[in-house]
N, C-alpha and C positions, 0 to 999 in steps of 0.2 A: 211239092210245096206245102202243103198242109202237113207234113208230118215235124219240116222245120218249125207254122208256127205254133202248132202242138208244143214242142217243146218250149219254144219263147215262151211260152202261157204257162207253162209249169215253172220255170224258170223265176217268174217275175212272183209267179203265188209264194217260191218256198224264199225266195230274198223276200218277200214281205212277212214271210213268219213272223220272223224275235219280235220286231218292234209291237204286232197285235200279240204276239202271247203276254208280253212285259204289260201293254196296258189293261190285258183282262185280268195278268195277277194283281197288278195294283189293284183295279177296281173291286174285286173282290176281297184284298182284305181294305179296302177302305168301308167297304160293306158292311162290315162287321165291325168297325173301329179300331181297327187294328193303328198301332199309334209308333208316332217317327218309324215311318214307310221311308227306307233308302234304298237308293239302285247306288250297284258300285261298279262301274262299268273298266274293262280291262283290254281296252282296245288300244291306252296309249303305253299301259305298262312293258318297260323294260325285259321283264320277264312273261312273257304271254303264258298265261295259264292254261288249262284245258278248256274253259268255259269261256262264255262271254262277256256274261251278267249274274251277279247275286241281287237279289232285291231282299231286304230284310226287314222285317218291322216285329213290335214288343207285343206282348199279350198283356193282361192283367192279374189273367190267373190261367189254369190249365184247362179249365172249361172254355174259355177264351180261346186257347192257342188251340184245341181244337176243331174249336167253330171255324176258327180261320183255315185251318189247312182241311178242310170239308167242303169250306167253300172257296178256295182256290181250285181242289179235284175237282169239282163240280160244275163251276163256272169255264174252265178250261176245258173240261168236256163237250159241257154243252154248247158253247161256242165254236171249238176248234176241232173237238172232235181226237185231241189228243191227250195220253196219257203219260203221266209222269215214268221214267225209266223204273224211277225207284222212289218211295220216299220211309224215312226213318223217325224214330223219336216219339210217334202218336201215341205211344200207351203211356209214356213220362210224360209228356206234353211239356218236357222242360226246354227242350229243343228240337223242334223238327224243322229234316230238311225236306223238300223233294225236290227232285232231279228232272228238270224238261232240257235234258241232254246239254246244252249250252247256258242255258238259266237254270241258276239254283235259287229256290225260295228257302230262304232261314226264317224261322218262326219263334223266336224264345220268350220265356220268363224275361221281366225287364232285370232283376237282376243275372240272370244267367249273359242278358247279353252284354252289360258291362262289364262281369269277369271276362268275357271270351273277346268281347272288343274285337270283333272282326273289323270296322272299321278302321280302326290304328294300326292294324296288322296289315289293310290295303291303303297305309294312305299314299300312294304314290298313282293310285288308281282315279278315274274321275270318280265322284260321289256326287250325287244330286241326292236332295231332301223333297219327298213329296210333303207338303204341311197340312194339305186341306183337298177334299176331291173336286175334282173336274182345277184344278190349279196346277198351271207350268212348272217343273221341275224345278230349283233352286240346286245351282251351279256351288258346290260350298268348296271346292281347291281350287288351284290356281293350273293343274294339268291341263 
């Protein structure tokens, strides 16, 4: 009997992952002021992608979008004790991504992320708008 609920217990820790990784990446780059903070969530898409969640938000400048993906490594570390698969872009700081396997965090230039519009290119996806921290996500489609 203990070794079933050994498992229950592991079970319930790794289903509670996404949702604590998503809100220590937000809070980390709210941190730092990282500005229009979106989660694009891909659970009701048509086409299921490989991931689950992109969360994205704008820098100011590249010193900026550094600090933030410094302290998204960081803060996820030191909380969860996990590291990103992979992450890319840090020496441009024009766009970085990293990889926590099912959540992607995008970081860009604000103009970088209007040309790239990742948003328009999910919008069949849910989107919520973080505006302000410790504040409930904002529902912005109709999925």
């Amino acid at each position: 009997m203990p070794i079933n609920n050994q498992v229950v217990e592991k079970q319930k820790v790794i289903n509670n992952e996404p949702p604590v990784l998503k809100q220590v990446v937000i809070d980390a780059l709210q941190e730092i002021k990282g500005r229009d903070i979106v989660e694009i969530g891909f659970g009701h898409c048509p086409e299921q992608p490989l991931f689950d969640t992109f969360i994205l938000c704008s820098a100011t400048s590249t010193t900026q979008a550094e600090a933030l993906c410094e302290n998204v490594l960081r803060r996820v570390y030191e909380r969860l004790r996990l590291e990103p698969s992979h992450y890319e872009g840090k020496d441009q700081a024009q766009w970085i991504l990293i990889d926590y396997f099912n959540l992607l965090v995008h970081i860009f230039l604000e103009d970088k992320r209007r040309y790239y519009d990742i948003e328009g290119l999910w919008n069949d996806a849910d989107i919520f708008s973080y505006a302000e921290p410790e504040s409930s996500p904002l529902h912005l489609n109709n999925n």
